[in-house]
N, C-alpha and C positions, 0 to 999 in steps of 0.2 A: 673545721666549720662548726659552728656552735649549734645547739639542736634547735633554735630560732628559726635558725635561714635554712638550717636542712627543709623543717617541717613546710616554711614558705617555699623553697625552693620546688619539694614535692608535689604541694597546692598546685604549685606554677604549672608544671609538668603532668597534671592531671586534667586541667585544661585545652591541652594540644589535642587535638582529636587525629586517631590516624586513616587514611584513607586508602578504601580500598579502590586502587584502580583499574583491577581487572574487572568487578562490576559497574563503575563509571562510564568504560571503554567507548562503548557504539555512543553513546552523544557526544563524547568528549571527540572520537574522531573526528566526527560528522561535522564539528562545531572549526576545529583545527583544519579540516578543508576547508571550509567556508572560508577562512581569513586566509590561507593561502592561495586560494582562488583571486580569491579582492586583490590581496598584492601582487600577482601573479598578473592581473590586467590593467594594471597598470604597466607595465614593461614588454608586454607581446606586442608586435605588430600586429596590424587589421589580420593581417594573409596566416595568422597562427592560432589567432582565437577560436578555432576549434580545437585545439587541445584541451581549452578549458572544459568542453564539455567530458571528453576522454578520462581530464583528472577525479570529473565529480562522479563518473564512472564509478571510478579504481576508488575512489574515497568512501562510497556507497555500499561498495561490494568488501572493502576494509570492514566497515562499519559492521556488516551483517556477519564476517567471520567473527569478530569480538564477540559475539551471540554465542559461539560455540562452545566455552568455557562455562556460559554459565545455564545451560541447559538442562540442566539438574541441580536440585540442593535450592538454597535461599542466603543472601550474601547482603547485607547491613551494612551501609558504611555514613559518617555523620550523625553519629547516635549521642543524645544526653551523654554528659560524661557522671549525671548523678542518677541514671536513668536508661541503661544503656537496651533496653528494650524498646524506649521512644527514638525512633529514627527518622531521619530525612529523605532517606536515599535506598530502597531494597529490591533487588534487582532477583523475585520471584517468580514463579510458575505465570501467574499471570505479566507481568514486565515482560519475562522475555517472547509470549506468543503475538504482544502487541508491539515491540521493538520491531520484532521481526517481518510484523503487517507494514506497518508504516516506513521501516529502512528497505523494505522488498517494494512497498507502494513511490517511494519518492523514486527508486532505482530504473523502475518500469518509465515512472513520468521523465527522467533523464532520457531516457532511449525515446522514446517520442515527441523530446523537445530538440534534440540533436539538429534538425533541418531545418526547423524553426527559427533556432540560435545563431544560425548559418546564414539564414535568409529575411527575418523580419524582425525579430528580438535582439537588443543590444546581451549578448553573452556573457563580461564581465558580471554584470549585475542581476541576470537571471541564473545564472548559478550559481553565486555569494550566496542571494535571496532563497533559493528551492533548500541548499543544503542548511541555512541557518533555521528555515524553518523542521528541515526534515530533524536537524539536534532538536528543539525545542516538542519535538513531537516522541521524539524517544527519551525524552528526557520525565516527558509527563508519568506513564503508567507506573514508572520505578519512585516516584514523589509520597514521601508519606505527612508531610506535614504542610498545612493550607499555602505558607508563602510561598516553598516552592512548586506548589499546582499550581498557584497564581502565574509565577513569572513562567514557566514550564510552559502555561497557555497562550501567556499574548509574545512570547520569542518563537512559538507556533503561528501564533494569527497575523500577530505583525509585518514579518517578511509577504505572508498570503496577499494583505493590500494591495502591495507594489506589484507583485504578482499579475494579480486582476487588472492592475492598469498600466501594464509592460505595452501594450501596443500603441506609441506614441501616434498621434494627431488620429487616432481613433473615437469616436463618438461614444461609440455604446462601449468600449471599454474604460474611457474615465469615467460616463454615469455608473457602471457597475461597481468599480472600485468606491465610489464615493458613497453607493449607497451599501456595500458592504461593511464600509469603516463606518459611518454612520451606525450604523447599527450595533456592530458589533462592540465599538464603543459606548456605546448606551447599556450592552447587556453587562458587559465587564462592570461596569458602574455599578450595577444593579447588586454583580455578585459581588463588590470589593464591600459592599454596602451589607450584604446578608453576613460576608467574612466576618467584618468586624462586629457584628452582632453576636456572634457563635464566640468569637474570641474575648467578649465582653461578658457574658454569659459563663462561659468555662476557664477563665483566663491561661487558655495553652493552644497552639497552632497543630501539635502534632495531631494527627488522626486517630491515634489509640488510644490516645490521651481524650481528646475530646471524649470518643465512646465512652468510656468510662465516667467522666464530669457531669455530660449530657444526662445520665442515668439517675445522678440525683441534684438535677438544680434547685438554688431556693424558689422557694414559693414567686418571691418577688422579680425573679428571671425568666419565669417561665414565658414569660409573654414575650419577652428578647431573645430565648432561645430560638423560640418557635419559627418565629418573625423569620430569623437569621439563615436557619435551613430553609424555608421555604423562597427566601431572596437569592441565596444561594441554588439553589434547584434550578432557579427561574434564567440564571448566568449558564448554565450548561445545556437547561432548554435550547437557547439558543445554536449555542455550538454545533448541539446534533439534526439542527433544522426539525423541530420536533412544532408543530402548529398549537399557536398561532402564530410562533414567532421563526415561519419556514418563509418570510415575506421576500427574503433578500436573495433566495436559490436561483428561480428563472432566470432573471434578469443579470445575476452575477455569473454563471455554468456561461451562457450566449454572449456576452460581453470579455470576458476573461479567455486568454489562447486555451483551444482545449486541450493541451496538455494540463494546463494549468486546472481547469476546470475538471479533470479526470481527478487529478491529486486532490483538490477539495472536496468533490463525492466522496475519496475514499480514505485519505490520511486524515483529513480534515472532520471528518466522523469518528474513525478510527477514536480523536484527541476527545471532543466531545462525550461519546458515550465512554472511555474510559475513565474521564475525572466524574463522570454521572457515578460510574460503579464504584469508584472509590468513594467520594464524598457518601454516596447515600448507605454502600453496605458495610465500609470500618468505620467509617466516622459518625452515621446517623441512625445506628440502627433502634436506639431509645424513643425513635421518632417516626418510626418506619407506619404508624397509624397515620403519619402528617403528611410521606412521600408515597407510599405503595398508593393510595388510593387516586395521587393527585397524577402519576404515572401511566394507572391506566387508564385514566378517563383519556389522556395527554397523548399514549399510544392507540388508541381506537382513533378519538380524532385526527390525528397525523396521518395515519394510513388512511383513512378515509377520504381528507382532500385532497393527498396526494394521488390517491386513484383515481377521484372522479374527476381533477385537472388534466391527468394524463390520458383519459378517455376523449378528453374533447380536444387534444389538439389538431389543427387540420393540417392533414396530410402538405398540402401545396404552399403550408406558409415559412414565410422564411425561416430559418433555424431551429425548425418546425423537430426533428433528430435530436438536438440537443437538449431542447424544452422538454421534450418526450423525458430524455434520462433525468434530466432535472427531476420534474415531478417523480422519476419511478422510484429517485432518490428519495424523494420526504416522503414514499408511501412506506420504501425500502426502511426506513427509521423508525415509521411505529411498530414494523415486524420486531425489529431489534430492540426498543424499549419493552416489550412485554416480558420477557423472560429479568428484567431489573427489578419493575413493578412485581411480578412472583415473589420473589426474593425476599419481599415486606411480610409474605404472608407462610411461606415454608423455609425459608432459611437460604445464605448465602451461594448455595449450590447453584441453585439455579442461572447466576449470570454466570456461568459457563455457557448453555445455550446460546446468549448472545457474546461469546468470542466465537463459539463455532460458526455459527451464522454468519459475522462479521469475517470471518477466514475466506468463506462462501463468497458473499456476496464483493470483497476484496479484488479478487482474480479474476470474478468474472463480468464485474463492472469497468475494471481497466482496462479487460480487453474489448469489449465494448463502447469502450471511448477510440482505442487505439484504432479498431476497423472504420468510425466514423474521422480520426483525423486523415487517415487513406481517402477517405469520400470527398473530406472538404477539399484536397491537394488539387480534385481537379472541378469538383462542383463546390464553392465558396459558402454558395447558402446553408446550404448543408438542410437543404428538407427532405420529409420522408419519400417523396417521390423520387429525389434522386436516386432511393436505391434501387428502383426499378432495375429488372435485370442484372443485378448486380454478379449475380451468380452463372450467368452468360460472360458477360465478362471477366470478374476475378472469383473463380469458383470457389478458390480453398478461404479467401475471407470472405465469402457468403456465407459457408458452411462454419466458419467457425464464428461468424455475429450469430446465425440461426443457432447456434450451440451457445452461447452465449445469454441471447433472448428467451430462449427456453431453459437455462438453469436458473433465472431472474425470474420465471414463472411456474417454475418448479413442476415441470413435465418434463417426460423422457427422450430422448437420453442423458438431462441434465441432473442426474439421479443426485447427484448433491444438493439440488436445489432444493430436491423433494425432499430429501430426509432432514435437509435444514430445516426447513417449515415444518414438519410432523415436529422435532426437537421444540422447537419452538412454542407450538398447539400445544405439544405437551406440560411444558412448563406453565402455561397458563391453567387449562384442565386440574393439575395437581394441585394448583395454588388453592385451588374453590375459585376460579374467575370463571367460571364456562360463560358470563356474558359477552367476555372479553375476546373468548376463545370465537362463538358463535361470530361474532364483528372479524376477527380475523378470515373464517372462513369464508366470508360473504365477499373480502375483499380481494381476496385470493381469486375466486372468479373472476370478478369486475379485470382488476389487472390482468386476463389472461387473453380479454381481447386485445385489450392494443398491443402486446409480446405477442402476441398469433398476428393480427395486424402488419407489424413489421416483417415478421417472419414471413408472411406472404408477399410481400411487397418483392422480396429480395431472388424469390423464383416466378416473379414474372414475367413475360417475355418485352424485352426492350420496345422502348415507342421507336414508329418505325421514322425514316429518316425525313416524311413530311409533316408528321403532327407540330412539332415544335415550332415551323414556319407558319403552320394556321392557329397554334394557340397564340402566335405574334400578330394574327393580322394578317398574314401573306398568303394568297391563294397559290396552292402547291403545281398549279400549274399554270400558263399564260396560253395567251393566242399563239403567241411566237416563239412558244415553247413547246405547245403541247404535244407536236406529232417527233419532240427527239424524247425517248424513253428514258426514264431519272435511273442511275445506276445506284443502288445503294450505298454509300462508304461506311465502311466499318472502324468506329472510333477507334483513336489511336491510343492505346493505353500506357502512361507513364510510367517509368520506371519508378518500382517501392524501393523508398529510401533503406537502407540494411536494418540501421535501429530501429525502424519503424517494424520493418517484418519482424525482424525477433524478438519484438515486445509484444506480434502480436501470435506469435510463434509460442512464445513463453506462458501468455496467458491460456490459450489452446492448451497444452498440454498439461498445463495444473488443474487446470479447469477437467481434463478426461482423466487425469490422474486420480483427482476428489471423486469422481465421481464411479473410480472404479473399484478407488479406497476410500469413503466414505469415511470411517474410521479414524482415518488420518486427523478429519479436525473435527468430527464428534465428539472424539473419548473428550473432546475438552468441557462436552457439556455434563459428564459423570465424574470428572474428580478436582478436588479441593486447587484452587488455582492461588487461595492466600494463605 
């Protein structure tokens, strides 16, 4: 071979990138269920389609083993081959505490969609859709360069759509689906729009690379740079239902199966505030005077009409529980965006508080959906009245929503809740925010009526067996009734479907776990996660 072709030949061969598959794993799984699922229902009988559910199980619980290799250390794969420090693909300290949220969060939404899939939901196609979103969601935190955040997100949101509007001839789940993709559609835009700004500006996608470019643009870019993060910002605003653009929560959480809507509280955030902490803290931090400031205004108002929404809902109105978590969710996001906005002002440390937080409020928000889809099984509407007496009737998930509700309020015994929020307080405190910190505290109260609210609701004593016949209209007794004495009956309580109990079994016991190890997802707010 003449030294021509060797030399070409080499060039060639320097080109091939090789991949590492042991940190690809957990989405690559996730992604390889998903299409075996699809083909897989095509060829079952009606009478087998719950095996589907069993597979996305096992494929779930695959996924989360793949996590276990790479729990220490930092592993690169997809790197410049001129440049092999700009990568695509790094499966870190932080990736793996977020794989691990979001492949444990979709795992949980599986087990509470089990009876659903069974009974109202076509199966095939809700668990292609959960598992393709669940890849696209562990796909996101381990992305180091814009195009793959980009697709990472909407192979995340996209399946979530269909999701929202899985309950055929259902009213409020097409309008939710609709105004979901509406929206979310328009955000995407916004940010493919800020993307190419940044890329026009620095001409490179990877995110170290920006950082670096971003630090010395020309004079005559500066006004496209600027432009392009803050359009950018404005696309992950949305994600995280961060106000004003928290419009589309209510009305999507109540319309959408609430399994569905459990996964979007918390994977669905998860994806959100994860590409907020990468875009703003590797990639923008040249700019961090243009997002820290715009972040906290962003997390003060967030939390703030997310509380004061969820103060006013009334008790007796339809879906009245669900709205509740809605709103506690967009109040839950401006707690989480403040320790990001810190970060502008003392350094990258601080969004570890919000993975901590995010761990927190994870486990104890899904089980909180999970004891509400037990509610809806036999009361549909699912308002907060219904859970009167709850705790008369099914003690141990009273006790474990009241345990639930109070670490989302961060009172005791929910001791993780509480040290989540002091983490939290703190982060801002240190940054120089104390206005920020004060608005948190103020809100922290506000929110602690309606979680006491609930909580009270749940060891009241059941209405007795005539009110509901006079809140109808019906006098509880007649002429020709009154002198036989009314026997009480004591409702007949359904059997808890198995998946349902052990998701809510599961979240209980992480949830006393955290709370007994604290530790376990604080340390993440004291050391380096990138």
């Amino acid at each position: 071979m003449t030294p021509d072709v060797t030399t070409a030949a080499a060039g060639t061969a320097s080109l091939v990138q090789s991949v590492d598959w042991v940190a690809i794993a957990p989405p690559l799984i996730a992604a390889a269920v998903a299409l075996f699922v699809l083909l897989a229902d095509l060829f079952l009988p009606p009478a087998r389609k719950p095996l589907l559910g069993w597979i996305t199980i096992a494929g779930l619980v695959a996924a989360l083993a793949a996590l276990v290799p790479l729990r220490t250390g930092s592993r690169s794969t997809f790197c410049l081959t001129a440049n092999p420090d700009a990568c695509s693909y790094t499966a870190d300290q932080f990736a793996f505490v977020i794989q691990a949220l979001v492949l444990g969060g979709a795992l949980l939404t599986a087990l509470l969609s089990m009876k659903d899939t069974e009974e109202k939901l076509p199966a095939g196609e809700f668990w292609f859709l959960l598992l393709s979103s669940a890849a696209g969601a562990a796909l996101l935190p381990a992305a180091r360069d814009l195009a793959t955040l980009v697709v990472a997100l909407e192979v995340a949101s996209l399946p979530a759509f269909a999701l929202v509007g899985l309950k055929r001839g259902d009213r409020l789940s097409s309008e939710a689906a609709l105004k979901f993709f509406l929206s979310s559609v328009t955000a995407t835009a916004v940010m493919l729009l800020g993307v190419s700004f940044v890329y026009a500006a620095t001409g490179t996608l990877h995110l170290t690379e920006i950082a670096t470019r971003l630090a010395d643009v020309p004079g005559q870019l500066g006004t496209v740079a600027e432009t392009g993060v803050v359009l950018t910002l404005v696309g992950f605003a949305f994600k995280t239902a961060a106000a004003p653009f928290h419009f589309w929560v209510p009305d999507t959480y109540v319309g959408a199966p609430l399994p569905v809507a459990a996964y979007l509280s918390v994977v669905g955030k998860a994806v959100g505030f994860s590409g907020l902490i990468l875009v703003t803290v590797i990639a923008f931090p040249a700019y961090a005077d243009v997002w820290g400031p715009a972040l906290a205004v962003l997390a003060a108002l967030t939390m703030t009409i997310g509380n004061a929404a969820a103060v006013r809902q009334a008790a007796s109105r339809a879906h009245s529980a669900v709205r509740l978590l809605a709103w506690s969710s967009v109040g839950q996001a401006g707690y989480l965006l403040v320790p990001i906005a810190a970060a502008a002002y003392s350094g990258d440390d601080k969004v570890g508080a919000t993975v901590a937080y995010a761990l927190m409020y994870a486990v104890v928000n899904l089980g909180a959906f999970a004891v509400a889809a037990l509610v809806a099984r036999g009361k549909p509407l699912n308002r907060l009245t219904d859970y009167r007496g709850l705790y008369a009737e099914r003690p141990l998930a009273a006790l474990a929503l009241a345990f639930f509700l109070l670490c989302l309020a961060g009172l005791p015994p929910g001791i993780i809740g509480l040290f989540a929020k002091v983490t939290v307080f703190s982060a801002a405190v240190d940054a120089g925010l104390g206005w920020l910190a004060v608005v948190m505290a103020v809100n922290v109260v506000v929110a602690l009526y309606y979680y006491l609210r609930w909580t009270a609701i749940l060891f009241r004593s059941p209405e007795s067996a005539d009110e509901p016949s006079e809140a109808a209209g019906e006098p509880s007794g007649t002429a020709g009734t009154s002198e036989i004495p009314e026997i009480p009956v004591r409702p007949v309580r359904s059997r808890v479907p198995a998946p349902l109990a052990v998701a809510i079994a599961l979240t209980a016991i992480a949830g006393v776990v955290l709370s007994g190890l604290p530790q376990l997802a604080l340390h993440f707010a004291s050391v380096t996660l990138f």
